[in-house]
C-alpha positions as CSV (number, residue, x, y, z in Angstrom):
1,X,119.7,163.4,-15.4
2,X,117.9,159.9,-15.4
3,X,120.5,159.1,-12.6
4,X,119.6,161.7,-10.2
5,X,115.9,161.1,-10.3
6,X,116.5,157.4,-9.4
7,X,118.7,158.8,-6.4
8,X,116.0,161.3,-5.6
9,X,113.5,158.8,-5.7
10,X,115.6,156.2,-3.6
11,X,116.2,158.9,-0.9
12,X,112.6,159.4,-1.0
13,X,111.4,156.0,-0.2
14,X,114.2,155.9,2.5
15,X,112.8,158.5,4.6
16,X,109.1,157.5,3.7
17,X,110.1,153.8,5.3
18,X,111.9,155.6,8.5
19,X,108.6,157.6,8.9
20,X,106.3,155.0,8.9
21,X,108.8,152.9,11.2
22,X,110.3,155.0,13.6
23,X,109.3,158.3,15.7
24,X,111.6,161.3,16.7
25,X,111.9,159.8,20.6
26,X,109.7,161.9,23.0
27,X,111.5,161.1,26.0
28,X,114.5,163.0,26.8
29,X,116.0,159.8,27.2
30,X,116.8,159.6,23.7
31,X,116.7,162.5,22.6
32,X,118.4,162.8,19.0
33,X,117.4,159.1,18.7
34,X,114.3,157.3,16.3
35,X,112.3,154.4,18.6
36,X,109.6,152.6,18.1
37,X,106.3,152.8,19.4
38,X,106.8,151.7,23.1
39,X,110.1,154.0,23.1
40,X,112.4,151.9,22.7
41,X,115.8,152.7,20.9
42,X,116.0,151.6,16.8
43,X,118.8,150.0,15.8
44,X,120.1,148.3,12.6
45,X,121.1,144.7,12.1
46,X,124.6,145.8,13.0
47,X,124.0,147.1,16.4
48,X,123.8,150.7,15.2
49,X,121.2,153.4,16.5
50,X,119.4,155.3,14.3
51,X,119.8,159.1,14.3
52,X,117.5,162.0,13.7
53,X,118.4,164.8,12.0
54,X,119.0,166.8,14.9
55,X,121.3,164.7,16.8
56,X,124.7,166.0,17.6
57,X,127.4,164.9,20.3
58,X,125.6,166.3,23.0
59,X,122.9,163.9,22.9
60,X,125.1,161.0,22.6
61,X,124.3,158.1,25.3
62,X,126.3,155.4,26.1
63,X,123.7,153.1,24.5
64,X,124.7,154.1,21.2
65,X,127.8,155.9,21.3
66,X,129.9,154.8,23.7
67,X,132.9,155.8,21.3
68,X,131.7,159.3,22.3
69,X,130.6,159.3,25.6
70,X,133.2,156.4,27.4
71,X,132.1,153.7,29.7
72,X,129.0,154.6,32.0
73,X,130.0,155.2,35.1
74,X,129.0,152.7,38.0
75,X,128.0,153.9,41.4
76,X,129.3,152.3,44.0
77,X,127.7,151.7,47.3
78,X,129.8,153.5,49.6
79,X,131.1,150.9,52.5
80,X,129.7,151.3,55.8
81,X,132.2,152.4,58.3
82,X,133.7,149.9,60.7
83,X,133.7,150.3,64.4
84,X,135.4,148.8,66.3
85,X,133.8,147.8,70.1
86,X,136.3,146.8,72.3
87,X,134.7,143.5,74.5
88,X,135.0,144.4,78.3
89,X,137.6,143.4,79.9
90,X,136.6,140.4,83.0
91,X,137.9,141.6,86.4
92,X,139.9,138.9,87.7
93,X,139.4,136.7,90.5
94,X,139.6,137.3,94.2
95,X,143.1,137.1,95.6
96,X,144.1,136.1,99.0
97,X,147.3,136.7,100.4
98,X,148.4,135.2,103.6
99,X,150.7,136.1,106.3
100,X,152.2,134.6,109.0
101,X,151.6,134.5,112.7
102,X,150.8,137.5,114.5
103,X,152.8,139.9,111.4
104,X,151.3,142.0,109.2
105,X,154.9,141.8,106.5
106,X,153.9,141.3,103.2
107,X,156.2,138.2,102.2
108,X,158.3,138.7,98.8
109,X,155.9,136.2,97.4
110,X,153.1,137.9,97.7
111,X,154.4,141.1,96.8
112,X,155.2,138.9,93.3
113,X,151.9,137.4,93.1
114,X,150.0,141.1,94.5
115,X,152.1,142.5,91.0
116,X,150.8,140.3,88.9
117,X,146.9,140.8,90.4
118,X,147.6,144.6,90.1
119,X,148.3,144.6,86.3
120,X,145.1,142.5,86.0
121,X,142.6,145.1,87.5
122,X,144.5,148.0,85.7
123,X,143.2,146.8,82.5
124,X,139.9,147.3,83.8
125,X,137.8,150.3,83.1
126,X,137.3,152.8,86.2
127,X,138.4,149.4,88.8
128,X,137.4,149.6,92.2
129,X,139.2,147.5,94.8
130,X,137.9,146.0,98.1
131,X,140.9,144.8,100.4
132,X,139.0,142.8,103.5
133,X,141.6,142.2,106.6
134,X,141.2,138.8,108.7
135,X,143.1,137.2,111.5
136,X,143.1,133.7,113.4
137,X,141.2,133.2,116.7
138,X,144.6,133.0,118.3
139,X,144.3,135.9,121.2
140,X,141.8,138.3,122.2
141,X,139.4,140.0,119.8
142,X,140.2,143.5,120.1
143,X,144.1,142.5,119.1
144,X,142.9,139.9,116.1
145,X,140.6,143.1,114.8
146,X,143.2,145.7,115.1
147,X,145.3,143.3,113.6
148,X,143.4,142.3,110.8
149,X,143.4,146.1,109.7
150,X,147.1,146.3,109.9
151,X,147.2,143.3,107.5
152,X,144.6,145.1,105.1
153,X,146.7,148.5,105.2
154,X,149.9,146.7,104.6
155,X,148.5,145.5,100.9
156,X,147.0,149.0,100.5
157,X,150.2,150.5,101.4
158,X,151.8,148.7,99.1
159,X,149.2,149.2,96.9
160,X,149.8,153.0,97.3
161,X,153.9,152.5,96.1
162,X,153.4,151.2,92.9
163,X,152.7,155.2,91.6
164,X,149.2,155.2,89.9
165,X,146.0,155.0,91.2
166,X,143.8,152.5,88.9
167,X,141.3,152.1,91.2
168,X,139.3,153.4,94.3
169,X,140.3,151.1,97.2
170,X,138.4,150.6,100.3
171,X,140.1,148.6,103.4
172,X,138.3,146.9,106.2
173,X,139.7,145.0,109.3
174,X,137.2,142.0,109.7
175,X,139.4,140.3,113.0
176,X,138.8,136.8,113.6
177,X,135.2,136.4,112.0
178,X,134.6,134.3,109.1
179,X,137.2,131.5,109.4
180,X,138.2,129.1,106.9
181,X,139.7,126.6,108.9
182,X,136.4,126.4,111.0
183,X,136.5,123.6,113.1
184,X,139.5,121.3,112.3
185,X,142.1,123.2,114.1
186,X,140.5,122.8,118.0
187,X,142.0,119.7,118.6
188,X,146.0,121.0,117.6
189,X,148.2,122.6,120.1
190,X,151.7,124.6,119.7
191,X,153.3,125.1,116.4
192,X,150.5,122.7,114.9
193,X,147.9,125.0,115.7
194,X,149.4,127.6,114.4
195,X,150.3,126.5,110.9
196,X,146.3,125.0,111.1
197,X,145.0,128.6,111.1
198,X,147.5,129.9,108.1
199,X,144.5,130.2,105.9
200,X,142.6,132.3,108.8
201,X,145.8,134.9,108.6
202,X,145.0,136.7,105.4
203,X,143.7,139.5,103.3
204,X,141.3,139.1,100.2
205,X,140.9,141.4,97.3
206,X,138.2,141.5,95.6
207,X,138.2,143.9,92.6
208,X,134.9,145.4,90.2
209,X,135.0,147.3,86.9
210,X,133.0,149.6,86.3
211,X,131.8,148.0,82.5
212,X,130.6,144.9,85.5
């Protein structure tokens, strides 16, 4: 009998000290946990929350029982989406290709170095293609013009042959005007002169995207 009134007097004091020390928690936070004044989660030396007499598993929190309730769960930032932007492609530079006196054949090395040019503007986006006939002021003006044109549709033509059309292409047949050789050649005669206006006997390409 004397043993239980000590007991009952010990369990007494207990809950008289938690009383005095520690509130049921008010925030929802906590629910089913004592804290102190400023709300914050009582614990003993050992770490350990305490518990009101109305806790059960269901207001477990990780702060006290992670045994129950597992690791809390981290958010993580979802990662923003990559896009990729594709730099525009440069058009490349004008090409001239030359031919020889009074002809309007495309030579096999142009046709090699035209293939090469071609592949070039096809990586453009939406190309267009200028093709600019010239000829030397070797004969009369009417000829060199018409000629110049036949110069210009021969690289369109073959333009035409390789199957797809990349690009909107626009020819013109300039004839004689703007020479490169200029001057130099007046004083040459024959075969000289001739091979002196090479440079004159030509077509130039000139190519645009439309990203330009």
């Amino acid at each position: 009998m004397k043993t239980i009134n000590i007991l009952t007097v010990v369990a007494m004091a207990l809950t008289l000290v938690l009383s005095g020390c520690a509130t049921p928690n008010a925030d929802n936070r906590w629910a089913g946990y004592r804290t102190d004044g400023d709300g914050n989660l009582l614990k003993t030396s050992e770490g350990y929350c305490w518990r009101t007499a109305r806790w059960t598993t269901a207001m477990a929190v990780p702060e006290c029982d992670v045994a129950i309730t597992g690791e809390p769960t981290v958010p993580v930032a979802a990662e923003a989406p990559v896009v990729n932007v594709e730099a525009p492609v440069a058009a490349p530079a004008p090409m001239t290709v030359v031919f020889a006196f009074d002809s309007a054949s495309l030579s096999d090395a142009s046709r090699i170095a035209l293939k090469a040019w071609y592949q070039s503007v096809a990586a453009l986006k939406s190309p267009s293609v200028e093709m600019h006939g010239y000829s030397d002021p070797l004969g009369g003006e009417a000829y060199n013009r018409a000629l110049a044109g036949r110069r210009a549709q021969a690289v369109a033509q073959w333009w035409q042959q390789q199957g797809d059309s990349i690009a909107e292409v626009t020819v013109t047949g300039h004839g004689e005007d703007h020479s490169v050789t200029g001057a130099r050649c007046q004083s040459l005669r024959g075969d000289a002169l001739k091979q002196c206006h090479q440079q004159d006997r030509r077509v130039q390409l000139v190519a645009r995207s439309a990203a330009e």
